[in-house]
C-alpha positions as CSV (number, residue, x, y, z in Angstrom):
1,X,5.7,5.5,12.3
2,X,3.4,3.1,10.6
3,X,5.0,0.7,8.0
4,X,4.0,-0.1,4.7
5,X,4.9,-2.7,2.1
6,X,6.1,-1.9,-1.4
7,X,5.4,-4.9,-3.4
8,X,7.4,-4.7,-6.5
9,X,6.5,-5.9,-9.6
10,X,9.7,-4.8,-11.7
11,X,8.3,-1.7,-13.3
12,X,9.7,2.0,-14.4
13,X,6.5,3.4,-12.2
14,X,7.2,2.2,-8.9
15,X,9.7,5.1,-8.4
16,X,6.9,7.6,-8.8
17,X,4.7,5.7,-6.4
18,X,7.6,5.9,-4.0
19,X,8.2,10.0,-4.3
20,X,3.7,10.4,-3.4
21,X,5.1,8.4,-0.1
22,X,7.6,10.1,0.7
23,X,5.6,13.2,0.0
24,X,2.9,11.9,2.4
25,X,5.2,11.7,5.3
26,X,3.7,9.2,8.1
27,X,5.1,6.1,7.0
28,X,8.5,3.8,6.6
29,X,8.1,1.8,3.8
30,X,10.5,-0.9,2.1
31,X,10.6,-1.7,-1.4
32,X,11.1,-5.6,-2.3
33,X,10.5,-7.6,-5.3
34,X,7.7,-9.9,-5.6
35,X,10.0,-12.7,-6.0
36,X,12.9,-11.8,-3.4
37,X,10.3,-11.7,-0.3
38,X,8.9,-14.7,1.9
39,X,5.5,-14.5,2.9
40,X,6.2,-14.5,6.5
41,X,8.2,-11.2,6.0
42,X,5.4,-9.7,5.4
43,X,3.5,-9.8,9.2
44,X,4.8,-6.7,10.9
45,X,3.8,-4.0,7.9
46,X,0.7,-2.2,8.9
47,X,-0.2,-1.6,4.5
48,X,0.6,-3.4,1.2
49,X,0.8,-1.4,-2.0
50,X,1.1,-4.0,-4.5
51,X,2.8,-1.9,-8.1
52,X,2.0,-2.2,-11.7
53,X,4.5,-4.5,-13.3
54,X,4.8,-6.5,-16.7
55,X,2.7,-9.6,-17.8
56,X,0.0,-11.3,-16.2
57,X,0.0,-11.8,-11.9
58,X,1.1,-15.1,-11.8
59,X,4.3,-14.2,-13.3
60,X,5.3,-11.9,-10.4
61,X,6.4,-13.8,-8.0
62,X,4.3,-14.2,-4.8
63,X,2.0,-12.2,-5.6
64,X,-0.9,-13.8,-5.4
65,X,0.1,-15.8,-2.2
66,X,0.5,-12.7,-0.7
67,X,-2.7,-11.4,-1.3
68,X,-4.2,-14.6,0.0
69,X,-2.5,-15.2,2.7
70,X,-2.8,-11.4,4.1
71,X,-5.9,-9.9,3.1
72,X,-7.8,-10.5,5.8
73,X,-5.8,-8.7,8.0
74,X,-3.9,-6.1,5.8
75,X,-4.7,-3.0,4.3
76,X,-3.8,-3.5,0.4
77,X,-4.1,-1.4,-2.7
78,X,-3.2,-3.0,-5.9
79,X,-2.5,-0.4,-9.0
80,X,-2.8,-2.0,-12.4
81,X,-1.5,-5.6,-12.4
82,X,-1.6,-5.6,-8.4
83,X,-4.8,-4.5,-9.3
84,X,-5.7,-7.3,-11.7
85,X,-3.6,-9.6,-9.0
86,X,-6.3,-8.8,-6.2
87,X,-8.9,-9.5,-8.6
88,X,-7.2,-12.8,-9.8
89,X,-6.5,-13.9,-5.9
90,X,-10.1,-14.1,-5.1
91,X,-11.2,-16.2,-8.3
92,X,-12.4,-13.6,-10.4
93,X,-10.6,-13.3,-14.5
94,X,-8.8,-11.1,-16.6
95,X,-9.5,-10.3,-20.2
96,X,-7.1,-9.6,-22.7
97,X,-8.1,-6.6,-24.8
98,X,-8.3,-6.6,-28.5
99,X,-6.3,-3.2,-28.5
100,X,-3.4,-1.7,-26.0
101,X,-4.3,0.9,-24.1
102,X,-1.3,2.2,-23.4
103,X,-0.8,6.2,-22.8
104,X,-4.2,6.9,-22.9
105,X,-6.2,9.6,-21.1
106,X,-10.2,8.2,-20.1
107,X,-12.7,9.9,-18.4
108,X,-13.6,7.0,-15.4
109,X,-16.9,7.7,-13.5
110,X,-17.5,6.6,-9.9
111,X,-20.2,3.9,-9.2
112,X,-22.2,4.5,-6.7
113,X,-20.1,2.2,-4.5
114,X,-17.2,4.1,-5.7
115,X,-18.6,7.4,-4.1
116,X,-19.3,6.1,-0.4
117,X,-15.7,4.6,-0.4
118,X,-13.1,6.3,1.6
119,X,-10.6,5.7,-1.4
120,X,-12.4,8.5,-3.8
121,X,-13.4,10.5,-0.8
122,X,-14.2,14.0,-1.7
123,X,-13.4,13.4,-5.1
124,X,-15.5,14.2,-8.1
125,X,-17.9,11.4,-9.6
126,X,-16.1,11.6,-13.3
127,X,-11.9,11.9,-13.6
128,X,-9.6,11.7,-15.7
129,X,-7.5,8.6,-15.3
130,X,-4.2,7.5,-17.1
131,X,-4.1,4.4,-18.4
132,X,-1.4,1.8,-19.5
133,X,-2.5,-1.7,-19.8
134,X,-4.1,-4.4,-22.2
135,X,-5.4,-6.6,-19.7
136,X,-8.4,-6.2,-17.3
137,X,-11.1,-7.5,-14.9
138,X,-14.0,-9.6,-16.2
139,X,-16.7,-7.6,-14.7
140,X,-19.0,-10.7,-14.5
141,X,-16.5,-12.3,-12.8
142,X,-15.7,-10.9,-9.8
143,X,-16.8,-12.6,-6.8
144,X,-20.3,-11.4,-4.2
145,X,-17.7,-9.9,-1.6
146,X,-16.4,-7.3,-4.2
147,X,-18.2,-4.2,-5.7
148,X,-16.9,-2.1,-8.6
149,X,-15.9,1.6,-7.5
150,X,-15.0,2.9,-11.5
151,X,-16.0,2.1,-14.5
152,X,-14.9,3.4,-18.4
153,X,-18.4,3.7,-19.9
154,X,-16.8,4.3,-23.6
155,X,-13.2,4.7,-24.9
156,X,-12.3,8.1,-26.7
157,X,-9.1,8.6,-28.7
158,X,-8.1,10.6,-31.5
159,X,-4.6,8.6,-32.0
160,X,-4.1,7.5,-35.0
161,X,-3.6,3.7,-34.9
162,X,-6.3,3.4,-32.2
163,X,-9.0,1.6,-33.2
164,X,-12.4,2.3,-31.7
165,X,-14.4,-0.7,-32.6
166,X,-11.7,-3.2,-31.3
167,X,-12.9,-2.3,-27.9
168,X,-15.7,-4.8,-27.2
169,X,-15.9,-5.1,-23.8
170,X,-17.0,-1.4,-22.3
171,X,-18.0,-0.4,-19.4
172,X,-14.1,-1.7,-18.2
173,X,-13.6,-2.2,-14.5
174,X,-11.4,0.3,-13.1
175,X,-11.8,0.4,-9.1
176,X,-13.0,-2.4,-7.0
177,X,-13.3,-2.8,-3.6
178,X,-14.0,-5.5,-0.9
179,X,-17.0,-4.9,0.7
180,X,-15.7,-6.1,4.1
181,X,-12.1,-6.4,3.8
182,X,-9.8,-3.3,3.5
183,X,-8.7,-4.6,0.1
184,X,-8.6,-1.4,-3.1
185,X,-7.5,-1.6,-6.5
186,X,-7.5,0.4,-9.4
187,X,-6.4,-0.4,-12.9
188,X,-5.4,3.3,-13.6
189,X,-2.2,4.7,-12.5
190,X,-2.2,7.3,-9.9
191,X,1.3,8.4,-10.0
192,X,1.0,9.3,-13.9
193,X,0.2,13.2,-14.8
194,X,-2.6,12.0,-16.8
195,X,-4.4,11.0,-13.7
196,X,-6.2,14.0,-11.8
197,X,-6.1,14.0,-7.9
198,X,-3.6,10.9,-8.5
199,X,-2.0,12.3,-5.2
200,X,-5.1,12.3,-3.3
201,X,-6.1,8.9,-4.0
202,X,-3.3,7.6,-2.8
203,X,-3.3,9.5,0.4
204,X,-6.8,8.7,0.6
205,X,-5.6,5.0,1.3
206,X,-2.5,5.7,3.5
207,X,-4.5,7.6,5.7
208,X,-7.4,5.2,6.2
């Protein structure tokens, strides 16, 4: 069986990432913390999922080494911070948002990019992604070798201490890709009920 990487970054969702594997079937994987792993342990897995987490990327141990060190020769998806993480390895920024968006459900659509990548294959071009984060990608930042796969194109809630106008920075980059490199991530969370064909997404990547 093929083996794959669980990159932990301490947080409550990894455990739901880890019940879509086991679901899936076709590989071994092994959970480690981002800061209990040495890079060369990482050579004999065939994929890296790199989990949400807590704070900013360089906080989480070797996380960013990791990505650096392995992405041309791994198959990595990062989901929220390992998301932000893969962004962050290859120069690009992060931007705080004015408001949380935390428990939120958003309508992402698919860039054209997004709908030739085998990640949202035979996926519909608009879905409904959960989201739970208050950090993301500069758009304008990210490097040539990268294209965005997602965007939010406006921010809908009827929550009662979200404020509409404190969101400045829409269309927010939610899927990027490497346009050479098998290198995913998305800021959304797959393993959440909020997020429609979550399951296929992921399986999407394990079985490319």
């Amino acid at each position: 069986m093929k083996k794959l990487l669980v990159a932990d970054s301490y947080d409550s969702f990894t455990y739901n990432l880890i019940q879509l594997i086991e679901q899936h079937g076709a590989y071994t994987y092994t959970i480690v913390k981002t800061d209990q792993i040495h890079l060369e342990e990482v050579s004999h897995f065939d994929k890296i999922l790199l989990t949400p987490g807590p704070g900013l990327p360089q906080e989480s141990g070797i996380l960013l080494d990791l990505i650096q060190q392995y992405a041309a020769t791994k198959s990595i998806l990062g989901v929220c911070l390992g998301h932000q993480a893969i962004a962050e390895a290859f120069g690009a920024k992060l931007v705080q948002l004015p408001q949380v968006l935390h428990g939120l459900t958003q309508h992402m659509t698919l860039t054209p990019a997004g709908t030739k990548t085998t990640l949202f294959a035979h996926l519909p071009a608009t879905l409904n992604i959960g989201l739970y984060h208050s950090w993301v990608v500069q758009s304008e930042s990210l490097p040539e070798g990268f294209v965005i796969t997602g965007e939010l194109q406006q921010i809908n809630s009827t929550l009662p201490h979200f404020n509409q106008a404190n969101i400045v920075h829409t269309p927010l980059v939610m899927a990027l890709a490497h346009r050479s490199l098998d290198i995913h991530g998305i800021q959304f969370h797959p393993e959440s009920i909020m997020t429609e064909f979550g399951k296929d997404i992921l399986y999407n990547w394990l079985d490319s």
